[in-house]
N, C-alpha and C positions, 0 to 999 in steps of 0.2 A: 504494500500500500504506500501510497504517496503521503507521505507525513508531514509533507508540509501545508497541505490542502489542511488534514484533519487538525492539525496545531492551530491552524488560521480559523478555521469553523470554531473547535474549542474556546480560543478566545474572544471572538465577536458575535458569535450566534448561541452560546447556551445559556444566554439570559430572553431567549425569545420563548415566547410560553409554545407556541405550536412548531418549534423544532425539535423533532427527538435525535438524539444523537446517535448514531450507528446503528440506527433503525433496525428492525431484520426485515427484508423484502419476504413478501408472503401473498397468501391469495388476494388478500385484503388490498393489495397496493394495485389494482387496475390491469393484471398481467402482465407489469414488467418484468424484463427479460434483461437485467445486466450483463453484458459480456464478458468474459472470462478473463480477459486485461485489465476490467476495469473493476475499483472497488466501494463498497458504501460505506461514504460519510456518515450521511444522516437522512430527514425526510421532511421539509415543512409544508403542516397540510394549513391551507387558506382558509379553509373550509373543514373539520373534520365531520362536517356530514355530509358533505358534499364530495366527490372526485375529483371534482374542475378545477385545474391549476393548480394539483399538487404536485411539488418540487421535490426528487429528488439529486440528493447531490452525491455524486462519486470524488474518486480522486484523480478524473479525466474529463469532469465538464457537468451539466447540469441536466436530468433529462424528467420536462414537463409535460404534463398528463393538460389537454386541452381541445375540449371537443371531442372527448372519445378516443383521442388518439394521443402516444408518447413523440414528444421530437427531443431532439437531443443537441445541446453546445457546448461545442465543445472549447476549455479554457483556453489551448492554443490558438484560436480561430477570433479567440474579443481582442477588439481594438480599443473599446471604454466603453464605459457603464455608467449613466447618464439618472439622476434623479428627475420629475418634472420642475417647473419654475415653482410651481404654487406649492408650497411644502404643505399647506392645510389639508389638501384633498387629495393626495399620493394614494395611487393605487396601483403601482409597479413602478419597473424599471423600464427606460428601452436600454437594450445591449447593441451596441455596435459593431458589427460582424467587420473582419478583415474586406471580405469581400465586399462591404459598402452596404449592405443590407442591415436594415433596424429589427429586431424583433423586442415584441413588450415582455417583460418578464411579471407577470403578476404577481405582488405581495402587497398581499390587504392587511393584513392581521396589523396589533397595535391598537393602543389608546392614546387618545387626544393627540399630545405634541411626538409622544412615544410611537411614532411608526414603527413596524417593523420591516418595510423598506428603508430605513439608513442602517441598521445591522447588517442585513442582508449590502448593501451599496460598500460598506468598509470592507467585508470580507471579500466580495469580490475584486475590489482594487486592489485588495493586498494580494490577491492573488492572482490579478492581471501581472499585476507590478512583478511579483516574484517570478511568474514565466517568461516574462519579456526582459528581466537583468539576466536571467539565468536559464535557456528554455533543458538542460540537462537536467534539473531541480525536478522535472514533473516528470520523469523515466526513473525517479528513484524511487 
């Protein structure tokens, strides 16, 4: 496992109430299917009565349950990760793919000023940040 994902998660995401930490992937998670290179962080559900737009996170990139279906990004592939302007009504991220594509990353959860889109927003920088000073760091 890539330890530096799971160290980064550890310290900016397990003060968030709907992240569990190294989840176990089970029938319950929508039939995902991680692949055998890749390993579980954790899982945050948006919704835990709901399916839609739950996150999970490996130590190779994030893969979101949306519309029925998982898609997958990968952390070598973000170029930045973008709050909206209006911090009052944050209801995701967009990720900005290398290749010039935006995709929204949905995190709703969070009370009043406490989002839990800026947790989510610092771990993933630090771990843009950490692939792109070092991209040998995420093969370990």
């Amino acid at each position: 496992m890539n330890n530096m994902v799971l160290s980064r998660a550890k310290r900016t995401l397990s003060s968030v109430l709907q992240f569990n930490l190294q989840a176990k992937i089970d029938e319950n998670l929508y039939g995902l299917r991680i692949p055998s290179n890749e390993n579980l962080v954790g899982v945050y559900k948006n919704d835990p009565e709901n399916s839609d737009a739950t996150i999970a996170i490996t130590d190779l990139g994030l893969h979101i349950f949306i519309n029925g279906e998982w898609h997958f990004i990968d952390f070598a592939h973000v170029a930045d990760v973008r709050a909206p302007e209006n911090k009052d009504s944050v209801a995701g991220l967009d990720i900005l793919l290398i290749s010039g594509d935006v995709f929204f990353l949905p995190v709703r959860g969070g009370n009043g000023k406490f989002k839990d889109a800026f947790p989510f927003l610092r771990f993933l920088h630090r771990v843009i940040k950490d692939i792109q000073s070092d991209p040998e760091r995420l093969s370990q």
